[in-house]
C-alpha positions in Angstrom: 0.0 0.0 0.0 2.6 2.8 0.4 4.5 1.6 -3.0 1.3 2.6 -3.8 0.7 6.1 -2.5 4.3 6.9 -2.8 4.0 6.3 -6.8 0.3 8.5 -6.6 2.0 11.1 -4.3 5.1 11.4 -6.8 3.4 11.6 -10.1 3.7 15.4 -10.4 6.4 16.4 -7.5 8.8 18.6 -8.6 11.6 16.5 -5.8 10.8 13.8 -7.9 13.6 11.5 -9.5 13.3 8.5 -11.8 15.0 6.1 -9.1 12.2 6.7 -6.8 9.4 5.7 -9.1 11.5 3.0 -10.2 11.7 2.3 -6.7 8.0 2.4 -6.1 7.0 0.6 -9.2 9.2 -2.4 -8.1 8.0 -2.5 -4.6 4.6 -2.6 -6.2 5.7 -5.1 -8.7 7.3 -7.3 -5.2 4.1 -6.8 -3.8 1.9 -8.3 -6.4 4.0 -11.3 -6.8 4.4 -11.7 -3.0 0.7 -12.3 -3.1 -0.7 -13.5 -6.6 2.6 -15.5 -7.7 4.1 -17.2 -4.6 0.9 -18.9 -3.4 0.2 -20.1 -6.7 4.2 -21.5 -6.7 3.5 -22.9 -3.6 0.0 -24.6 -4.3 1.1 -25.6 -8.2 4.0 -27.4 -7.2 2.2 -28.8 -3.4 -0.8 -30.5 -6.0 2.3 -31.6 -8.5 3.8 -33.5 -5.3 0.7 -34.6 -3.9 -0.3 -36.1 -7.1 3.2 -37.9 -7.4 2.9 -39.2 -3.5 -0.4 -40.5 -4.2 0.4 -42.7 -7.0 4.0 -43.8 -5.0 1.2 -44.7 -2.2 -0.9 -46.5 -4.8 2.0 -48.6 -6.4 3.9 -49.2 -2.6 -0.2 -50.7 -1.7 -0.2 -53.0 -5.2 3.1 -54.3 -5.2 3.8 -54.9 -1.1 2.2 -57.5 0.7 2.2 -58.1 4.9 3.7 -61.5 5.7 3.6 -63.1 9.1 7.0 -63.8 10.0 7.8 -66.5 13.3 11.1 -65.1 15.2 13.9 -68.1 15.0 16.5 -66.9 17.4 18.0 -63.5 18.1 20.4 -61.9 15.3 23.7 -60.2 16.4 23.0 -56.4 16.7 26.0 -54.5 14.6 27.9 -52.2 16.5 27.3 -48.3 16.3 30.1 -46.9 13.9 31.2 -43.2 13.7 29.4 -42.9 10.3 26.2 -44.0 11.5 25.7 -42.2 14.8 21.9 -42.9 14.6 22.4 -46.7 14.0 21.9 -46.4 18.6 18.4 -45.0 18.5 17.3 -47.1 15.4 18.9 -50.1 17.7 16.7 -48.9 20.8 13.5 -48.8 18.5 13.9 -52.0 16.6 16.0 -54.5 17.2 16.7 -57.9 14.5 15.7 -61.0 14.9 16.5 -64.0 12.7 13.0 -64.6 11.0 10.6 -67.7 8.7 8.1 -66.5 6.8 5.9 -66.8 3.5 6.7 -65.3 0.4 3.7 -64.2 -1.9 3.8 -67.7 -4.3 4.2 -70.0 -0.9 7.6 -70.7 -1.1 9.3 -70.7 2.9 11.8 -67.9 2.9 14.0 -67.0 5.8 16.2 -64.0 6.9 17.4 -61.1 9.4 14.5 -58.8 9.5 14.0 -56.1 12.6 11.2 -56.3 14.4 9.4 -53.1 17.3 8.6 -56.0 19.5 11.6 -55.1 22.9 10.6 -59.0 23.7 10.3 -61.1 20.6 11.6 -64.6 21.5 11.8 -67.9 19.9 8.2 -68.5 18.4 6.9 -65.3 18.7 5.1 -63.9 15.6 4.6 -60.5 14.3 4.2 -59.0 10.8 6.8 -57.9 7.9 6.0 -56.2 4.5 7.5 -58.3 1.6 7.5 -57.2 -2.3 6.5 -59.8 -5.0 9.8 -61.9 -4.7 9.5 -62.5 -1.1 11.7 -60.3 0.1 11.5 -58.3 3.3 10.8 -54.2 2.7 9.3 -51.0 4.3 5.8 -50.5 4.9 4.2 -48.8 2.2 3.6 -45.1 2.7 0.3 -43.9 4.6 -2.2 -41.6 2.9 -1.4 -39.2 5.1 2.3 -38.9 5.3 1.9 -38.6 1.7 -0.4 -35.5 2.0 1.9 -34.6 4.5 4.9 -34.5 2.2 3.1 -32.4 -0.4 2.3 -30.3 2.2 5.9 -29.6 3.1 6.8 -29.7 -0.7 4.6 -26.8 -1.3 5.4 -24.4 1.5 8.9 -24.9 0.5 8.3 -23.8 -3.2 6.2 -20.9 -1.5 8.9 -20.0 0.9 11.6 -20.4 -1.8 9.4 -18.1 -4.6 9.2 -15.8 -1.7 12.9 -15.5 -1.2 13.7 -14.9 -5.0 11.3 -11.9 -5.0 12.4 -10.4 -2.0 16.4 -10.7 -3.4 15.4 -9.7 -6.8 14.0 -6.3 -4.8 16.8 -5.8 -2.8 19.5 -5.9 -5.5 17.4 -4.0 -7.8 16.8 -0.9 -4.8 20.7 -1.8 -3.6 21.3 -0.5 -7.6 19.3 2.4 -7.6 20.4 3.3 -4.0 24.0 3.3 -6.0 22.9 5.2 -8.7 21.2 8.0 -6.7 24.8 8.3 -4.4 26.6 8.1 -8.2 24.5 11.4 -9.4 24.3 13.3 -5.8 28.2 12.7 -6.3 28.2 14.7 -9.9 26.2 17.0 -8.7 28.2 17.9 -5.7 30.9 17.8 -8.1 29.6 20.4 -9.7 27.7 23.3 -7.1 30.5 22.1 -4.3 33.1 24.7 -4.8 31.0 27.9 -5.1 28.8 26.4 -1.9 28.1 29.2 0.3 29.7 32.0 -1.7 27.8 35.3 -2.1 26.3 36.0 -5.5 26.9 32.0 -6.8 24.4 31.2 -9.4 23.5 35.0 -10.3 
């Protein structure tokens, strides 16, 4: 609103230079995009990623199955290395087990798999995702950590458009801001050594 009044007020003021209505006009230009052009970044590119997490949810569903897998005995836990300093946490959440279970065509299959269950013993059941071969793999995404995603996806698009315009702003009033010091500089140039002499300019 006051790029706005700023270029009304300056229209016909004799103080007037052309870096100030640039000025203005690009701080109403910032303005416009601020509110028409980075929402629709944001939203355009959220729907884009929404869109591609929903099918990636859709295919995860159709090509992973659950499994029931029976715990065998306990697997060795790998030690914590200094380029996996998470491996702890992920050790204190789930922990592997040495697992049976049936793939999708029937066969038997077998292997180290990690299980959430703190007491999962000899015998003990509990359930594994496996892809069409049989092999163990990650739950499939949820609806909603999909949406969730997007969600992020397009904030950040919003938050990143929003940047860009601001920057673009600043280096164009940083310019003009060098360009006004550049002319007061010429002009000084000129009325500086008769300043404050009797009779200069008559």
């Amino acid at each position: 609103m006051r790029a706005v009044s700023g270029l009304w007020r300056w229209r016909h003021n004799p103080l007037r230079r052309t870096t100030d209505l640039v000025e203005a006009w690009v701080a109403c230009a910032a303005a416009l995009l601020l509110v028409l052009a980075v929402p629709a970044a944001g939203w355009g590119l959220g729907g884009l990623a929404d869109e591609a997490m929903a099918e990636s949810v859709r295919e995860q569903s159709a090509e992973r199955r659950p499994a029931v897998a029976r715990v065998l005995r306990a697997a060795p836990s790998p030690g914590r290395t200094a380029s996996d300093p998470d491996s702890a946490v992920d050790q204190r959440i789930r922990r592997p087990v040495v697992a049976e279970w049936t793939a999708p065509d029937g066969t038997r299959r077998s292997g180290t798999v990690t299980t959430a269950v703190p007491t999962a013993g000899p015998g003990d059941t509990f359930r594994i995702w496996t892809d069409g071969s049989g092999d163990p793999v990650a739950r499939p995404m949820d609806p909603d950590t999909a949406r969730a995603h997007a969600v992020l996806a397009g904030a950040g698009a919003a938050s990143a458009a929003a940047g860009l315009v601001e920057a673009a702003r600043r280096t164009v009033v940083r310019r003009l801001m060098q360009r006004r010091y550049e002319e007061l500089d010429r002009e000084w140039a000129k009325a500086g050594p008769d300043w404050g002499r009797t009779g200069t300019g008559s």
